[in-house]
FIKOLSE-62493 format. One line per 4 residues: number of its first residue (from 1); their letters; for each residue x, z, y of C-alpha. Coordinates in steps of 0.001 Angstrom, whole numbers. Layout:
<nodes>
NUM> a> X,Z,Y ~ ...
</nodes>
This chain:
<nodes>
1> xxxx> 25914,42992,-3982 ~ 27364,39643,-3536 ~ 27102,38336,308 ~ 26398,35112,1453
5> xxxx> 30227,34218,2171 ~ 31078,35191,-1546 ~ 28571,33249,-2887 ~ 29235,30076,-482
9> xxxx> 32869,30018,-2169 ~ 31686,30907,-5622 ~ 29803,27884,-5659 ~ 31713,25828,-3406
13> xxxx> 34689,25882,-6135 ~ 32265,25220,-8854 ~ 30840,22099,-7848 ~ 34317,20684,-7005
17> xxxx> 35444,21958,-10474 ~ 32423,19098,-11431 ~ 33261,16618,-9245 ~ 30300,16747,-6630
21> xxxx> 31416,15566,-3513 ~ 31022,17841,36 ~ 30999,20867,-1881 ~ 31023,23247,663
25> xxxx> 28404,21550,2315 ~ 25914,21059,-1048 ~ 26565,25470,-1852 ~ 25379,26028,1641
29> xxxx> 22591,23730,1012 ~ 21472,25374,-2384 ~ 22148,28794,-1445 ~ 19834,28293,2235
33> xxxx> 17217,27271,-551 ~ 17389,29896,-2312 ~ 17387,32071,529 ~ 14959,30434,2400
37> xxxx> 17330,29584,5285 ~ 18718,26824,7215 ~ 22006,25714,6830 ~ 23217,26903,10375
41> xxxx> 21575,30582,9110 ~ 23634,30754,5956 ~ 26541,29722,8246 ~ 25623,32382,10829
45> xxxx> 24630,35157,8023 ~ 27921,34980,6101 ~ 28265,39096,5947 ~ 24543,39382,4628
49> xxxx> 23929,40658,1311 ~ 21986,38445,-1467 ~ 20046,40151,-3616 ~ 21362,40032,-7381
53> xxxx> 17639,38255,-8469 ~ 18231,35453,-5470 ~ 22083,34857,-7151 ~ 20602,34507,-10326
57> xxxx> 18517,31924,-9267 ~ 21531,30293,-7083 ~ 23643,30426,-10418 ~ 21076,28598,-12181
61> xxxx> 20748,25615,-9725 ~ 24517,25439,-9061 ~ 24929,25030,-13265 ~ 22180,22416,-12862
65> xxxx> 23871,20461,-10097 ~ 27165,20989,-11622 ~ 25448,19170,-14707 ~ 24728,16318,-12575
69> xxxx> 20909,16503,-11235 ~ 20359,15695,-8100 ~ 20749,17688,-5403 ~ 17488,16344,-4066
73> xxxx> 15753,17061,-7656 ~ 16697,20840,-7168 ~ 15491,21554,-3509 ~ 12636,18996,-4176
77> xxxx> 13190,17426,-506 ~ 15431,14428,1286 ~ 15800,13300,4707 ~ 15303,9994,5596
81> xxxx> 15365,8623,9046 ~ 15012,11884,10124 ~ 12458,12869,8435 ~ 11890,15542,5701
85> xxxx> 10385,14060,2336 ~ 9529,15596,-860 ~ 10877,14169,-3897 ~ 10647,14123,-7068
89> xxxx> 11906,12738,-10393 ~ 8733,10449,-10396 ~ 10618,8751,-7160 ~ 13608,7141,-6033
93> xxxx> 15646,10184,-4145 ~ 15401,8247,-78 ~ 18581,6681,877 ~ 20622,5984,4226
97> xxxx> 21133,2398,2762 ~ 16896,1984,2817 ~ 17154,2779,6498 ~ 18057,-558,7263
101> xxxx> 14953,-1838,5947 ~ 13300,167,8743 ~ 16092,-982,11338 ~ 15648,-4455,10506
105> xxxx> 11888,-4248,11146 ~ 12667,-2364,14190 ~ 14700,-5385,15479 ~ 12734,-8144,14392
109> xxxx> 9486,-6645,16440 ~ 11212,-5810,19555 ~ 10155,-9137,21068 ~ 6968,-10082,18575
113> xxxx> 3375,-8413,18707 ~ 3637,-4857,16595 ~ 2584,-5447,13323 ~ -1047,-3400,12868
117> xxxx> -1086,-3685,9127 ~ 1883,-2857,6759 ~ 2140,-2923,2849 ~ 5060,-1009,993
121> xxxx> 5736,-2374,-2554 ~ 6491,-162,-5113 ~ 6162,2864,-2579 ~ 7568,5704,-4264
125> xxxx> 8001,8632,-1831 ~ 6512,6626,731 ~ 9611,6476,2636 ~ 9585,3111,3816
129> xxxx> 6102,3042,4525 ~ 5760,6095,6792 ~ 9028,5560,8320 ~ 7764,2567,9466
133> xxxx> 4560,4216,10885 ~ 6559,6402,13159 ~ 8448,3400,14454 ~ 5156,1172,14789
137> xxxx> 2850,3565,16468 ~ -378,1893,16531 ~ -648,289,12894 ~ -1702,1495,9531
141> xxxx> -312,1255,6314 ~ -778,839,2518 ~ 1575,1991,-248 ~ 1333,452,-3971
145> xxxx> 2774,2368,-6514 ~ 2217,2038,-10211 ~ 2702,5767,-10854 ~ 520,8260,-10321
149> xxxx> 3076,11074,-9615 ~ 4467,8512,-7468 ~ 1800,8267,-5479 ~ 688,11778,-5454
153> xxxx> 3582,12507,-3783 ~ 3771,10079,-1222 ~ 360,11080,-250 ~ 2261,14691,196
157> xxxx> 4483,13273,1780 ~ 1863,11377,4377 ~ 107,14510,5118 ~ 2817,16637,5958
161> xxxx> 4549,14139,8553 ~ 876,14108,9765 ~ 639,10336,8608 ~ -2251,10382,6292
165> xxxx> -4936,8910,8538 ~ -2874,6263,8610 ~ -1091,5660,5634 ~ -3724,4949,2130
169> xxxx> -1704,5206,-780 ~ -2615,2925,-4009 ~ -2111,3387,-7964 ~ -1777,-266,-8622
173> xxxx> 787,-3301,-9438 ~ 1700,-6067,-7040 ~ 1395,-8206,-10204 ~ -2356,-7569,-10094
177> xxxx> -2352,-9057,-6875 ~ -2740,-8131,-3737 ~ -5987,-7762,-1511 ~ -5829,-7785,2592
181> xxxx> -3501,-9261,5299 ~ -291,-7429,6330 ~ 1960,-8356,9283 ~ 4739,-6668,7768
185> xxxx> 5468,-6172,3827 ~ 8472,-4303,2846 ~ 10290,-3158,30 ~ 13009,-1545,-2108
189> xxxx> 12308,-3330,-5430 ~ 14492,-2322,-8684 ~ 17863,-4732,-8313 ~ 20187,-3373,-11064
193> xxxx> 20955,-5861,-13326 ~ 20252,-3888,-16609 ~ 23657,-3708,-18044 ~ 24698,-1852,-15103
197> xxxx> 22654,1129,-15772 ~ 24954,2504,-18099 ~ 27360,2935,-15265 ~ 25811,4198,-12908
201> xxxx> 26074,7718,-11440 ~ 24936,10486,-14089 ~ 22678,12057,-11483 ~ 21391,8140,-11063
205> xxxx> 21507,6964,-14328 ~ 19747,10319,-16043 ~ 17560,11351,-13554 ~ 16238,8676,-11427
209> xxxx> 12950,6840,-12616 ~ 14531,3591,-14566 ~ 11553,1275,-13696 ~ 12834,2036,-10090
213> xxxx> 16281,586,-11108 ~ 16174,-1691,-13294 ~ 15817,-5198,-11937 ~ 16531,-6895,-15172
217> xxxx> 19246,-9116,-16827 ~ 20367,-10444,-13722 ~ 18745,-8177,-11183 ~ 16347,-10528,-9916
221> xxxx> 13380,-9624,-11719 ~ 11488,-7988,-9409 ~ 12089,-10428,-6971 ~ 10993,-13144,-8613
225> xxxx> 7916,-11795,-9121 ~ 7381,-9754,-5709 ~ 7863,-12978,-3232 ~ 5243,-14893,-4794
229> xxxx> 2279,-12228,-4628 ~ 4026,-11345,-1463 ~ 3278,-14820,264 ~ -529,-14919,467
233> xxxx> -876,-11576,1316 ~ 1274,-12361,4929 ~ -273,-13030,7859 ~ 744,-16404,9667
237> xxxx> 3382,-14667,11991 ~ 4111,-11900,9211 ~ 7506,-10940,7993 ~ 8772,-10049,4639
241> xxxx> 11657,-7333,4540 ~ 13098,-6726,1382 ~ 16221,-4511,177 ~ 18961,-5844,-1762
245> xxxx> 21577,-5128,-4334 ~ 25670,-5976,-3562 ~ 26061,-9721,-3347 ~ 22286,-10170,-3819
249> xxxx> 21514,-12211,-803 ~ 22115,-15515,-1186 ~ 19646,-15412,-4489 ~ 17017,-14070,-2871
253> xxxx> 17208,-15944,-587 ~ 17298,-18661,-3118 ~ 13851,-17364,-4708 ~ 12537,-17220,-1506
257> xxxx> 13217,-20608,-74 ~ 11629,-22278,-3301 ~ 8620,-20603,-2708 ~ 8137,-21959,638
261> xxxx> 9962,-18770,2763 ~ 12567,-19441,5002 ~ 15173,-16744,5431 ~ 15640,-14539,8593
265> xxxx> 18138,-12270,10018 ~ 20355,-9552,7537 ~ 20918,-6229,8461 ~ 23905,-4566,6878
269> xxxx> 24577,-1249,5746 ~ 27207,1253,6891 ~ 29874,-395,4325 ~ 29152,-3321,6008
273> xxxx> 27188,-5044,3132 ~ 24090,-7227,3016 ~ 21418,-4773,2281 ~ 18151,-5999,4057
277> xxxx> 17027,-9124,4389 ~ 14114,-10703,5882 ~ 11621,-13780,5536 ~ 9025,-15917,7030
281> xxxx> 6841,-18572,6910 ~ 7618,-21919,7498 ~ 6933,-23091,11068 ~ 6441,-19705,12734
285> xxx> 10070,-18699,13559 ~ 11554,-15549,14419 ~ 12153,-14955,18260
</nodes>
């Protein structure tokens, strides 16, 4: 029998033999999987024997990891602003550098009425969309999503934070239009520029849905055709709060201003770059 310990190093020097970064920390998370435990358990249960059909299972995700899927593919969940998701390939794995889409928000209606209606674009796991619903209490939601695994997982997703009598979840594209008023649209659109993809991170580049990426020759793409559905769907007062690629802001911003938005406040990420940025319409102001 192998114990938990043994196994924690076997596949700790593994994965740094691939490259995979926090090694130690990803075993512990694969092997608690496996096991069924948390990480503090597999910590705390380092002397316990694992049964020789649970390491053969461990063995198999560790080569699969090693090979560069996701770690989030392989456990099929993510946390995002503290929250557990399931994921899948159908869906953009949640990021921390989304979570400022959700602290910009936060911000912005600190001093305004709530919003009671909010629209995610291009929803994927939902994570923007019922993040938001835990900050904003008292509204409702709807998240678009032209996939249907998409979306059947974000309605997961809304029933097991205990969201779904809030959140409706819709198979359709913004480019079809959209129907209601929202006080608050956000979203992570694709914002690659399509050469880029190439470079990108293995466990990105192979295993990450490529209409999530892919914004195009320039990036832009999805913006440009986002901000103008985006617009009549806004209430008066409403905000727009969209995500952003490295260096991205200032052309947004660009779209946006020509189609009669004018730009708000920027939230950066952790590396201290412009990741969310915000809009409104002319004459209302953001206090």
């Amino acid at each position: 029998m192998t114990s938990v310990g043994t196994a924690i190093t076997e596949g700790m020097a593994a994965l740094a033999d691939a490259g995979v970064e926090n090694p130690r920390k990803e075993a512990r998370l694969l092997l608690g999987h496996v096991l069924k435990m948390t990480p503090a358990q597999v910590f705390a249960r380092a002397g316990d024997d694992v049964s020789s059909d649970a390491m053969q299972v461990y063995y198999a995700q560790l080569s699969d990891r090693c090979r560069g899927m996701p770690l989030a593919h392989i456990t099929g969940r993510r946390e995002f602003w503290s929250l557990d998701f399931l994921v899948s390939p159908a869906t953009l794995i949640p990021r921390p550098d989304t979570e400022t889409v959700i602290e910009l928000a936060e911000e912005l209606f600190r001093k305004r009425r709530a919003p009671a209606r909010i629209l995610d674009l291009g929803t994927g796991s939902g994570c923007i969309l019922l993040a938001l619903l835990t900050v904003f209490e008292q509204a409702t939601g709807t998240g678009m999503d032209v996939s249907a695994e998409a979306c059947r997982i974000a309605e997961a997703n809304a029933l097991s934070l205990d969201l779904a009598g809030r959140a409706e979840i819709v198979m359709a594209s913004w480019s079809d239009g959209i129907d209601g008023k929202f006080d608050l649209i956000a979203s992570n659109p694709p914002y690659i520029p399509h050469d880029d993809i190439a470079a990108l991170d293995v466990g990105v580049r192979d295993h990450e849905p490529a209409s999530a990426l892919d914004g195009g020759a320039d990036g832009l793409d999805a913006y440009r055709s986002l901000i103008p559905v985006a617009i009549p769907a806004l209430t008066e007062d409403g905000l727009l709060i969209l995500e952003i690629g490295i260096g991205q802001s200032a052309a947004v911003s660009e779209i946006a201003s020509a189609h009669g938005l004018v730009p708000g406040p920027v939230r950066r990420d952790l590396a201290g770059i412009e990741r969310a940025v915000s809009f409104y319409k002319k004459g209302v102001g953001i206090t």
